[in-house]
LUMVEX-649127 format. One record per atom (N, C-alpha, C): residue in one letter; y, x, z. Coordinates in steps of 0.02 Angstrom, whole numbers, plus 32768, in hexadecimal, padded with zeros to 4 digits. Layout:
<nodes>
AYXZ
...
</nodes>
This chain:
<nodes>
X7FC5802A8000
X800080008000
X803E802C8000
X805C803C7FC6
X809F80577FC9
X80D980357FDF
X810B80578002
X8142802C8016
X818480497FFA
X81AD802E7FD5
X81DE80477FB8
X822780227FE6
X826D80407FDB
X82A180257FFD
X82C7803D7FE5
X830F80398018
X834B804C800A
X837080978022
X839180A68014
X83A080F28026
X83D280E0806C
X83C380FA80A3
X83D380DB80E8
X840A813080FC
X841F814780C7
X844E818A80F2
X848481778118
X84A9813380F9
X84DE81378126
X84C981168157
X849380F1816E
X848E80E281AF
X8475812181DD
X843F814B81B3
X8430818E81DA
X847C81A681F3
X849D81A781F0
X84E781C481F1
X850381B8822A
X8500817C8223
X850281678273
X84E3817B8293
X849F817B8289
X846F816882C9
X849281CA82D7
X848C81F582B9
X8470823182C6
X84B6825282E5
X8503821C82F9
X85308215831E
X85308226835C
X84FC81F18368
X84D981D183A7
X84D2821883C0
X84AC823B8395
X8473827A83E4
X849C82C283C2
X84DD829E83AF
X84F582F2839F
X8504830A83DA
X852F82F38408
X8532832C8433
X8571835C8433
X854683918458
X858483C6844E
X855E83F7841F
X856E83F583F0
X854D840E83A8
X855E8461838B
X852B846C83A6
X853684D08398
X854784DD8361
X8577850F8345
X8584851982FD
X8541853982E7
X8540853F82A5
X8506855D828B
X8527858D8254
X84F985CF8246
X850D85ED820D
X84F585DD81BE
X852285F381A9
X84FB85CD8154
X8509863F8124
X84C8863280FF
X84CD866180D5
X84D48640808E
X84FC8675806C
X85038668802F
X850486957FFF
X84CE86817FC0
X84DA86C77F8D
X84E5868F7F46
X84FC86D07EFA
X84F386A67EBD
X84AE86707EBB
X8481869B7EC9
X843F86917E9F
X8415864F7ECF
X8432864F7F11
X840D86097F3A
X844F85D17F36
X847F85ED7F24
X84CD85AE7F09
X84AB859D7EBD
X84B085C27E98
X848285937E66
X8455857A7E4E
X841E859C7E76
X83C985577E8D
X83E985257EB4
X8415852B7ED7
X841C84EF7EF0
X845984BB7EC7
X846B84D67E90
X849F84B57E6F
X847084687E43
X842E84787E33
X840B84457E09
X83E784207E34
X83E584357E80
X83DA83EB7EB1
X840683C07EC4
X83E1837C7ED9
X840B83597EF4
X842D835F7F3B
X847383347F2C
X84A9834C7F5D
X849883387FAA
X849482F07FAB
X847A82EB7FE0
X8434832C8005
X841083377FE8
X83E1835F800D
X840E83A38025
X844E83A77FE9
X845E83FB7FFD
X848B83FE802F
X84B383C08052
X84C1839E8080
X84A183A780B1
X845C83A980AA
X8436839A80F3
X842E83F68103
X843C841D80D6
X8413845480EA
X84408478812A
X8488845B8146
X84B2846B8154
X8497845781A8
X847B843781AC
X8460841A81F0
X844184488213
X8451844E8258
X844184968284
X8408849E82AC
X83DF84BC8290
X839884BD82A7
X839084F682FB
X836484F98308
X835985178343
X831E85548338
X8343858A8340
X830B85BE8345
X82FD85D48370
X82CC85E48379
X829085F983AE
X825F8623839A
X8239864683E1
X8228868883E3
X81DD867783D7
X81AB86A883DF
X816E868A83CA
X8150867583FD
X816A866A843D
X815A8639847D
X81768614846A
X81A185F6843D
X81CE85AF8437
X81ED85A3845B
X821C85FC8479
X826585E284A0
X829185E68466
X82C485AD8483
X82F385B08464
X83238601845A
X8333861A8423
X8365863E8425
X83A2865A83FA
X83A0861383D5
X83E9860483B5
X83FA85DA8384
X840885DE835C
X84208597832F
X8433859182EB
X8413859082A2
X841A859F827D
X8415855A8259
X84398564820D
X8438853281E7
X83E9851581C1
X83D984E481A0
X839784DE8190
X83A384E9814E
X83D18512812D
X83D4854E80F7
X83AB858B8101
X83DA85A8813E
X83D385E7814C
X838385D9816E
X837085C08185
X833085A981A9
X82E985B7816C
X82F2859E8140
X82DC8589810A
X82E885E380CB
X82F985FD80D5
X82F4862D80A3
X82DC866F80A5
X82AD8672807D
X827786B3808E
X828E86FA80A5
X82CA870B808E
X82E2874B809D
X82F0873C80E0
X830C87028114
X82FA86F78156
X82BB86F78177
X828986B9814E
X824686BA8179
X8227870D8178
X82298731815A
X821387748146
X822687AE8179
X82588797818A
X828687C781C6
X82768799820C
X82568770820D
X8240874B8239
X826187058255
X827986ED8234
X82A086AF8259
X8257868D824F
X8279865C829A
X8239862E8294
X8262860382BE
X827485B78298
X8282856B82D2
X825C854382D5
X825D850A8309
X824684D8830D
X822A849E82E6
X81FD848982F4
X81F4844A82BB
X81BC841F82D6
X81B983F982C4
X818C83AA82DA
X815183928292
X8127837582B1
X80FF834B8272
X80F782F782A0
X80F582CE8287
X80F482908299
X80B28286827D
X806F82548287
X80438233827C
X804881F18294
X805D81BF8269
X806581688287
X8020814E827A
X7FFF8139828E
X7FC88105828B
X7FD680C38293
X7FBC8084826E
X7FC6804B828F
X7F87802882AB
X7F927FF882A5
X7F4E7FDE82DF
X7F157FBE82B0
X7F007FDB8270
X7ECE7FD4826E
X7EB28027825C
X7EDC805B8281
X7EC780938282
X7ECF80CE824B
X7F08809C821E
X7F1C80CB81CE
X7F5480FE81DA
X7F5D812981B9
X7F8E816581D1
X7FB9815B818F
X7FF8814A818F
X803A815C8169
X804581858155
X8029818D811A
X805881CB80E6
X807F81BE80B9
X80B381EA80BE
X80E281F7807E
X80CE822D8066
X80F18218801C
X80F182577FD1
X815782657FDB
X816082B57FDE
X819882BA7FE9
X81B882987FA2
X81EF829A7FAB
X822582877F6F
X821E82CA7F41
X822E82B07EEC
X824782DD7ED6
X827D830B7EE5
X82A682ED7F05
X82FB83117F17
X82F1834A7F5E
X829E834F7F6E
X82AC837E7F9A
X82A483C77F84
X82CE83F57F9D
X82D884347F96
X82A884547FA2
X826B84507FCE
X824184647FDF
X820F84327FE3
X81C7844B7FC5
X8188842F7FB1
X818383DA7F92
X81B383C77F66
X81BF83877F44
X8183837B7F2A
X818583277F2D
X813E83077F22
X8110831A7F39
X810183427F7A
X80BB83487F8E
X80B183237FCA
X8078831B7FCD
X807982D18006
X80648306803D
X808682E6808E
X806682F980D5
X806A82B38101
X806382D9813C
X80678292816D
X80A1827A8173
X80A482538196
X80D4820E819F
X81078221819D
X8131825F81B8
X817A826F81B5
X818682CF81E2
X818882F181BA
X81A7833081E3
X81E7834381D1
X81FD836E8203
X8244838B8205
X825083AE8236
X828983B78245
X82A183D5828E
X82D983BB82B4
X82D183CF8302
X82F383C48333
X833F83F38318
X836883C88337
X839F83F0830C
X83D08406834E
X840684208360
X842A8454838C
X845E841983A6
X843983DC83BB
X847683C883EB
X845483A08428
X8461839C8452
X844F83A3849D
X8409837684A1
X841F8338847B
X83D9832684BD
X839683398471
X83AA833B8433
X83638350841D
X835983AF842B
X837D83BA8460
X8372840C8477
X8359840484A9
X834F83D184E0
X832783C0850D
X82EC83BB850C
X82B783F38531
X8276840A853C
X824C83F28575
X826983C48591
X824A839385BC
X8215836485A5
X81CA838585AE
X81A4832D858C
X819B833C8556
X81BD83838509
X81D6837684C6
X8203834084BD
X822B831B84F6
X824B82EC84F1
X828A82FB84A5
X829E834184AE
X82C383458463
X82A0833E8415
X828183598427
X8240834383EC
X823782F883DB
X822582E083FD
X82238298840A
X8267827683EE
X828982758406
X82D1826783EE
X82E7826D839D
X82CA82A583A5
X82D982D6833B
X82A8829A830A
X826F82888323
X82388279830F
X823A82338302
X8261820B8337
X829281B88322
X82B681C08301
X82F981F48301
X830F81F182D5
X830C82028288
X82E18228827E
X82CC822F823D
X829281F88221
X826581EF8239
X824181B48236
X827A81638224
X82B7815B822D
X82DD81378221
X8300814481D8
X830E819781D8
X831F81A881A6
X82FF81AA8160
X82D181BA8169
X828A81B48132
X8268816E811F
X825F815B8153
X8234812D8147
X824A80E2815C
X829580DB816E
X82BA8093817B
X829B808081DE
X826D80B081FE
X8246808F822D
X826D8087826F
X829380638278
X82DD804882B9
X82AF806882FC
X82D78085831B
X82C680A78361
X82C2807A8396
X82C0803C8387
X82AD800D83C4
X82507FF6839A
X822D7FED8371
X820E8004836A
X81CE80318386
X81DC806B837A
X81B780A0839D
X81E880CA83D6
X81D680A28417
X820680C5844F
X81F5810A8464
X8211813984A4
X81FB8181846F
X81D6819484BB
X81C6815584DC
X8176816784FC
X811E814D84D5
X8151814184A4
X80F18128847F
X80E281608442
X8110819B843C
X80F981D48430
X80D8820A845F
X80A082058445
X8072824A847C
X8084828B8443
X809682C1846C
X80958310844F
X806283268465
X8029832A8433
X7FF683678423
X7FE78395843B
X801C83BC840C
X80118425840F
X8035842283D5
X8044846983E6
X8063847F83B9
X804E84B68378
X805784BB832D
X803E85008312
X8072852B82FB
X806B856582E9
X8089858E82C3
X80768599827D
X80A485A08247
X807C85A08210
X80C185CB81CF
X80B585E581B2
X80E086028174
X80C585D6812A
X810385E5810D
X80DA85BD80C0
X812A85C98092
X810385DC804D
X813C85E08016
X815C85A48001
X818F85957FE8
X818B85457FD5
X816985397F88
X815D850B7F85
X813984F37F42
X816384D07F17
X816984CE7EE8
X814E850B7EBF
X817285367ED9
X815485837ECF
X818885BE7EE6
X81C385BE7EC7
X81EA85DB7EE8
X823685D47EB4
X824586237EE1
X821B864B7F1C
X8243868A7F23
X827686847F55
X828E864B7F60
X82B7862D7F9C
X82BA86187FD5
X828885CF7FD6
X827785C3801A
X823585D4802B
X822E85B18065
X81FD85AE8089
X81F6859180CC
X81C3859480EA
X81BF85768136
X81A885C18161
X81D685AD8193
X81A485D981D0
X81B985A7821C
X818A857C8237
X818D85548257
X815585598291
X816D854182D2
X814B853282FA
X815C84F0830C
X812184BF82D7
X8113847B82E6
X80E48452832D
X812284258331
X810983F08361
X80D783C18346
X80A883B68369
X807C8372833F
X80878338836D
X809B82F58353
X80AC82C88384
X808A828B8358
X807782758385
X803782428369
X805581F2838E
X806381AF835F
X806881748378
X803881558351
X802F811B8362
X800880C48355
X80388093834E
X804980868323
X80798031832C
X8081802782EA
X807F7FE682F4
X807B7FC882BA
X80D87FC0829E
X80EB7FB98277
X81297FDE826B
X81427FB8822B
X81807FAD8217
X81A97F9681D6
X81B77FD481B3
X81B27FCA8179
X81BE8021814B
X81E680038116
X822180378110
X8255802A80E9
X8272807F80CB
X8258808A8087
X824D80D08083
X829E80D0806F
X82B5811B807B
X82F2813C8072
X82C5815C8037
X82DE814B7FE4
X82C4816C7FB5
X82E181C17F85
X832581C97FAB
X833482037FBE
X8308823C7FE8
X82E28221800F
X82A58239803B
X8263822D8023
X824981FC800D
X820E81F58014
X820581C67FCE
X81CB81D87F95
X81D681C27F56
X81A8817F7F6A
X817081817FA0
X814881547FAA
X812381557FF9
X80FF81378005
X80DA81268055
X80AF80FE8046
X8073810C807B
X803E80EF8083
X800580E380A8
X7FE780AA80CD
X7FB580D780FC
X7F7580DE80E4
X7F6180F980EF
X7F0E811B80E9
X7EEA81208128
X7E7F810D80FB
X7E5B8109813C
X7E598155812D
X7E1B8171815B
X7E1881B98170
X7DE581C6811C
X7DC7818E8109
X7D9981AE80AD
X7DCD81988092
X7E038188808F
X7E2E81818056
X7E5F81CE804F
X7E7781E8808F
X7E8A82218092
X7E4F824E8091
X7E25824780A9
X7DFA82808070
X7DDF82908033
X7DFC82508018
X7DF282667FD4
X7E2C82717FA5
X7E76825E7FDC
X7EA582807FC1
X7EA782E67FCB
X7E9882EF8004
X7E8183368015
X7E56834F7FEA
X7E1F83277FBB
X7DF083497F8B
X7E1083507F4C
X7E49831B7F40
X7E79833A7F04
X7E9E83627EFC
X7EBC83657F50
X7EF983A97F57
X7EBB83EB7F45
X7E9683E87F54
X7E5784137F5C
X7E50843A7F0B
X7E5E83FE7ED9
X7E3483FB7EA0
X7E6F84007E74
X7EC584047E8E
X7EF284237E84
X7EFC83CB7E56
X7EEE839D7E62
X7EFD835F7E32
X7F44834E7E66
X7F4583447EA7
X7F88834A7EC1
X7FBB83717EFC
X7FED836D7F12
X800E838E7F34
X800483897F6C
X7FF683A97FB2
X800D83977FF3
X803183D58018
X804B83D6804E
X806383FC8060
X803F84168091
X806884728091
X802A849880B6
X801F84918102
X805A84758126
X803C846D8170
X8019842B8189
X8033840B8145
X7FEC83C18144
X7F9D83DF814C
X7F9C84008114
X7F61841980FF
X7F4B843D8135
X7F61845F8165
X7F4D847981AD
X7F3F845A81C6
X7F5E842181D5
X7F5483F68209
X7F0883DE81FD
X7F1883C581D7
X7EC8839E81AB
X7E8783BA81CD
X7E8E840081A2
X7E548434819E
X7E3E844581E5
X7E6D843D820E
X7E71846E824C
X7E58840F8292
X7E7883DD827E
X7E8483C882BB
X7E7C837382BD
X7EB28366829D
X7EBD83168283
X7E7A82EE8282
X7E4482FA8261
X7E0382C98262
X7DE082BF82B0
X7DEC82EC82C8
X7DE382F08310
X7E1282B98342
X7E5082BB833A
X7E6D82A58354
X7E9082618345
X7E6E82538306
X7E72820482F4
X7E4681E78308
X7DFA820A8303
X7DBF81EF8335
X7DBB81C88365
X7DFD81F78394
X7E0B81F483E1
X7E4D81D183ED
X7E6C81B183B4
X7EBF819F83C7
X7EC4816B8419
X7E79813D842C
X7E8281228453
X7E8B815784A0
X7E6E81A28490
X7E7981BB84DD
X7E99820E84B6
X7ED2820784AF
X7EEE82488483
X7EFA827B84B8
X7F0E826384F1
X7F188292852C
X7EE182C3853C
X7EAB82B58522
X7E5C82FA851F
X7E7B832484F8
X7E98832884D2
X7EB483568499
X7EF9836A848D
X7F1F835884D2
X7F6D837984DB
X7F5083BA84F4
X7F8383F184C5
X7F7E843784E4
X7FB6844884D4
X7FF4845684FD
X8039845684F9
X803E84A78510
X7FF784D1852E
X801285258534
X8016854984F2
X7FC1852F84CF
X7FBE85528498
X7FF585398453
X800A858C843B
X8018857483F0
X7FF1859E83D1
X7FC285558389
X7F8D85728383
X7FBC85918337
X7FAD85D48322
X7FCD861282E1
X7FB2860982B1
X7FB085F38271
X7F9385E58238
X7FB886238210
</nodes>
């Protein structure tokens, strides 16, 4: 069941008002050659890259604050930057997991499908709050609103359980020599049954799937017939079938010391 909608930025706009805060500046780099790869994307996305991500050490302390440009570009991940970031898994109640296929308009890994919604916690107070992952949590409504139309009264941000966390590197796809990821992801897992109203600036499509319908999307990514993204594809390989098994007692499988290093 695909769900298609309306492009919801200027309400994100608001909402993302709300939890600004006292909002750390961030640095932005700039050369010819990443000003004009980014001249043939769309504006809105090159807009977003300006948003101030949180970097952290490979314990996942915080220790400073960079743009999700500078976050994002290999001559950084290479010298070691590494920020924050989240994966969402929604289930509803007959146990199907929500995926989206990114939008064409994204700068990094377009059209490849992952779970329900990732991104990052961004540099203003309460999604910098490490209480619970309570900032996490926070990042994770609001983008989940942003992406996918899903109103934060909805999914309140105690019916997200946090996982564990991984570490993981990856080029972007197609290569372009530019970006990339170097992230230490949150996995945050809900159930609710939910209204979906896609932001198609974000997300070209959505859908839920049983656990053989996603594996036989995994046997195509496999068979190179389609796209997914690479910390999906971790998750998968590494964890997820396990823990859909178990969604009724997920707390056997919170491990909030380890971050597991891919």
């Amino acid at each position: 069941m695909f769900q298609c909608g309306r492009n919801l930025l200027k309400n994100y706009g608001v909402m993302q008002k709300h939890f600004q805060g006292a909002l750390l500046q961030s640095r932005s780099v700039t050369s010819p050659t990443i000003d004009k790869l980014l001249e043939n994307h769309d504006h809105q996305q090159i807009s977003l890259l300006q948003e101030p991500c949180l970097l952290v050490n490979d314990k996942d302390e915080c220790i400073g604050v960079a743009s999700k440009k500078d976050c994002h570009l290999l001559d950084n991940i290479h010298q070691g930057m590494l920020h924050r970031a989240f994966s969402v898994f929604l289930f509803n109640s007959k146990n199907e997991l929500l995926l989206q296929q990114r939008s064409e308009a994204k700068i990094t890994f377009p059209l490849h499908y992952t779970n329900t919604c990732c991104s990052h916690p961004l540099a203003y107070e309460l999604e910098k709050d490490e209480k619970l992952a309570m900032g996490v949590k926070r990042a994770a409504q609001r983008k989940l609103f942003h992406e996918l139309g899903i109103t934060p009264d909805q999914i309140p941000l105690n019916m997200f359980q946090y996982i564990t966390r991984i570490q993981y590197m990856s080029e972007n796809r197609p290569q372009d020599g530019i970006f990339g990821e170097n992230e230490i992801d949150y996995v945050l897992i809900i159930q609710k049954d939910v209204d979906v109203s896609i932001n198609l600036n974000e997300v070209k499509c959505a859908e839920y799937v049983s656990q053989e319908e996603l594996k036989h999307i995994l046997d195509k990514a496999d068979n190179n017939e389609i796209l997914i993204t690479p910390w999906f594809k971790l998750i998968c390989d590494n964890f997820l079938f396990k823990w859909w098994n178990g969604l009724k007692n997920l707390k056997e499988f919170q491990d909030h010391k380890t971050i597991y290093r891919f």
